[in-house]
C-alpha positions as CSV (number, residue, x, y, z in Angstrom):
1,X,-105.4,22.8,12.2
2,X,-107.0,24.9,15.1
3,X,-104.6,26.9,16.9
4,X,-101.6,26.3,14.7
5,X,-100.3,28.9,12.6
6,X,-99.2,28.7,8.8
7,X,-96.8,30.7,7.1
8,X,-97.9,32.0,3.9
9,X,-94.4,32.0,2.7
10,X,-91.8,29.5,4.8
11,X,-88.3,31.0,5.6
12,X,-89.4,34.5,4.2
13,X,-89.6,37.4,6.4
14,X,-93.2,39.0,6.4
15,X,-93.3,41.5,3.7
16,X,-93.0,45.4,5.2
17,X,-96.9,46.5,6.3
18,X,-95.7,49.8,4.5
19,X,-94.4,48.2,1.0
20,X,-96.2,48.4,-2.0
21,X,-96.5,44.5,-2.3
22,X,-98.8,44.0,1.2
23,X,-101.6,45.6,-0.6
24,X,-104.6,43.5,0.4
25,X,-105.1,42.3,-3.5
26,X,-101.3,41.1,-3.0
27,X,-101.9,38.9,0.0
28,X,-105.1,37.7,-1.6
29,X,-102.7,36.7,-5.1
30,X,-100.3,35.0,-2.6
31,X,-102.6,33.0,-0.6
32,X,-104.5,31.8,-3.6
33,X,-101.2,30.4,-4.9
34,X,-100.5,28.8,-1.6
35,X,-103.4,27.3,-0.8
36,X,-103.5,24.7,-3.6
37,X,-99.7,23.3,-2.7
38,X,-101.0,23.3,1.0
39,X,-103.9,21.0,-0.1
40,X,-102.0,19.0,-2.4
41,X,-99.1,18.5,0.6
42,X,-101.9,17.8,3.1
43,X,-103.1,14.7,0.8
44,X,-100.2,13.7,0.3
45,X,-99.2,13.3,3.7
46,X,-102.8,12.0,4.5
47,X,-101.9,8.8,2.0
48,X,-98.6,8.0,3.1
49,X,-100.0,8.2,6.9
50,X,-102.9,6.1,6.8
51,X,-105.4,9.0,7.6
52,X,-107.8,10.9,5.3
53,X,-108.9,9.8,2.5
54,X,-107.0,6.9,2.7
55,X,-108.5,5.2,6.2
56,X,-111.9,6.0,4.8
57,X,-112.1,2.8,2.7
58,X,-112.8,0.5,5.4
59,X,-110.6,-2.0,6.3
60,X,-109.4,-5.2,4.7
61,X,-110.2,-8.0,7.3
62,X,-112.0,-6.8,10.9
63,X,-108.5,-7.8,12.1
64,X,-107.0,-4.9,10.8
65,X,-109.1,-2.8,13.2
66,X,-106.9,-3.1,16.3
67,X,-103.8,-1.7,14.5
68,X,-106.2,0.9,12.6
69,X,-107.3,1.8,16.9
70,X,-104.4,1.5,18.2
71,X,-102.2,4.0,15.5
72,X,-105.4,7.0,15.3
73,X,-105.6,6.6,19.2
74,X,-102.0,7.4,19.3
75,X,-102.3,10.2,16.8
76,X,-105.7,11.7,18.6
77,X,-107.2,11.0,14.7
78,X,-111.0,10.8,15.2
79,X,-111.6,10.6,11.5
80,X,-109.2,7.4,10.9
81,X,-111.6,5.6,13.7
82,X,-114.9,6.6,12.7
83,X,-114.0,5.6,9.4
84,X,-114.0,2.0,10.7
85,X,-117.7,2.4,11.2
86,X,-120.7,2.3,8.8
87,X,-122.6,5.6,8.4
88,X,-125.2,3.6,10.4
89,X,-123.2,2.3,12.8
90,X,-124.4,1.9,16.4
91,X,-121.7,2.7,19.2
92,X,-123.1,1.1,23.0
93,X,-121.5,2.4,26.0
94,X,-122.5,1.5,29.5
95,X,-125.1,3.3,30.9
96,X,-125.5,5.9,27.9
97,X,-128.3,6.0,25.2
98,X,-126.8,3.9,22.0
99,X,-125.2,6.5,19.7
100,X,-126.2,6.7,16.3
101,X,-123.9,7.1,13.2
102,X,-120.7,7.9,11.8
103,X,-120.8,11.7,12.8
104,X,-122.2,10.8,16.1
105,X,-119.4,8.8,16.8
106,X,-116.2,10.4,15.5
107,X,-117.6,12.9,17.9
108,X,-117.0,10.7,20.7
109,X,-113.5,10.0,20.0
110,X,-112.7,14.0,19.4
111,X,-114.3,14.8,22.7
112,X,-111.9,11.7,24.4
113,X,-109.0,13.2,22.3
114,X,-109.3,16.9,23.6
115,X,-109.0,15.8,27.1
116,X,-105.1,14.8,26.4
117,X,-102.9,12.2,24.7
118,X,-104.8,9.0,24.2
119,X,-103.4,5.1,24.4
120,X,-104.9,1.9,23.8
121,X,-103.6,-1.2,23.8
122,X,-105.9,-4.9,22.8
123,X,-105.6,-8.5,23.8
124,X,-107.6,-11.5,23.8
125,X,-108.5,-10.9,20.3
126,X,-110.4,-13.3,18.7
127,X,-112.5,-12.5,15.3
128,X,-114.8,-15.1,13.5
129,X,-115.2,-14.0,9.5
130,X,-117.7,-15.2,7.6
131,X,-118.6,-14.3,3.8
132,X,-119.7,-10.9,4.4
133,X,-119.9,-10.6,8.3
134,X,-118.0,-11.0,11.1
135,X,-118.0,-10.5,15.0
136,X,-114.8,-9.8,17.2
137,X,-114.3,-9.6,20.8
138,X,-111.3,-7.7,22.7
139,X,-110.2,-6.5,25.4
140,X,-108.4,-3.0,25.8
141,X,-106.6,-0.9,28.6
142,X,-106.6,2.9,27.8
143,X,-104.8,6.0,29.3
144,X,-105.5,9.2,28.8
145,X,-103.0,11.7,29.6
146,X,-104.9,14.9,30.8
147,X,-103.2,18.3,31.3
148,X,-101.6,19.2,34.6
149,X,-100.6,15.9,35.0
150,X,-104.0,13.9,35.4
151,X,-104.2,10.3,34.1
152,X,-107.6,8.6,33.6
153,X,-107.0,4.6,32.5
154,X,-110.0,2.2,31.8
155,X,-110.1,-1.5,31.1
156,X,-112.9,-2.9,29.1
157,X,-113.8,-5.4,26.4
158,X,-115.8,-5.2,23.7
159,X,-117.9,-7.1,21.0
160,X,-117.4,-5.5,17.9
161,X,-119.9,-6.8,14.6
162,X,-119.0,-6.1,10.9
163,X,-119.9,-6.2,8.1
164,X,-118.3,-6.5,4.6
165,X,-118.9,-3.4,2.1
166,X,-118.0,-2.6,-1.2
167,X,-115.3,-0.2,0.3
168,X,-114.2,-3.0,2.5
169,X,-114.9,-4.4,6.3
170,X,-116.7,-1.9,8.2
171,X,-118.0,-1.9,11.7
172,X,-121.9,-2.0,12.7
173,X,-122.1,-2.7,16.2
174,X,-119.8,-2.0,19.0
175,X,-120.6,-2.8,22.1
176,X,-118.5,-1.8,25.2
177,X,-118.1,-2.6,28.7
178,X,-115.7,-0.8,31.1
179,X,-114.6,-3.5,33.8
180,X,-112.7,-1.7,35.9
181,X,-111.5,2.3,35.9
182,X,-108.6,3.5,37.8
């Protein structure tokens, strides 16, 4: 994670710079065994939280979208959210060019995250399924917390349109509208 710092070896003192055992070819032995726990821990963690590999399968009914928002909101997790949406998904904001795909949109929600903690909260939820499409209409408040103090909130709704995948409900459309920013 950028800016956070891992300790090769956890509750052990950093080995002397002048010992025999901080040779480079040492550190490069150590890290090597590391690095594969690390990864195993990480997807670990990444199942049991929802995130990662995990949220990348879709989701099972378009329902499950607000509690999918609402937790990676929470936990500033732009991947969980633009997994939600189809590699050709189209994202419509008010007065902004439609953005264009997956990537294009988990960028969206990364830049929104950096600016501080993130909160979002539906109502008026109501989703009509069909076989292998669907359309659901919300609306949200959000808050973002902002350093030194600032707090941005916007109200909005939106229309969101799936469609049903082989890895499960994903979204196509979204359309926003902000109604009202404080």
């Amino acid at each position: 994670m950028p800016g956070s710092a891992v300790s090769e070896n956890p509750g052990r003192p950093a080995p002397d710079a002048s010992s025999a055992s901080s040779t480079p070819a040492v550190t490069r032995l150590r890290r090597a065994a590391v690095t594969p726990v690390l990864a195993v821990l990480a997807m670990l963690a990444s199942v049991f939280s929802g995130a990662g590999p995990a949220a990348a399968e879709g989701l099972a009914t378009p329902a499950d979208a607000v509690q999918r928002f609402v937790a990676a909101t929470a936990a500033g997790d732009a991947d969980a959210i633009a997994a939600m949406y189809d590699p050709k998904a189209l994202f419509i904001a008010p007065g902004n060019a439609p953005i264009a795909g997956r990537d294009a949109i988990r960028a969206v929600f990364q830049r929104n995250f950096s600016l501080g903690r993130n909160r979002i909260v539906f109502t008026k939820v109501q989703t009509e399924t069909g076989a292998d499409r669907a359309a659901t209409y919300w609306e949200w408040s959000a808050q973002i917390d902002g350093q030194g103090g600032t707090q941005t909130r916007l109200n909005g709704r939106s229309l969101v349109y799936f469609t049903r995948r082989d890895e499960g409900w994903l979204i196509s459309a979204d359309m926003m509208h902000v109604s009202r920013a404080q």
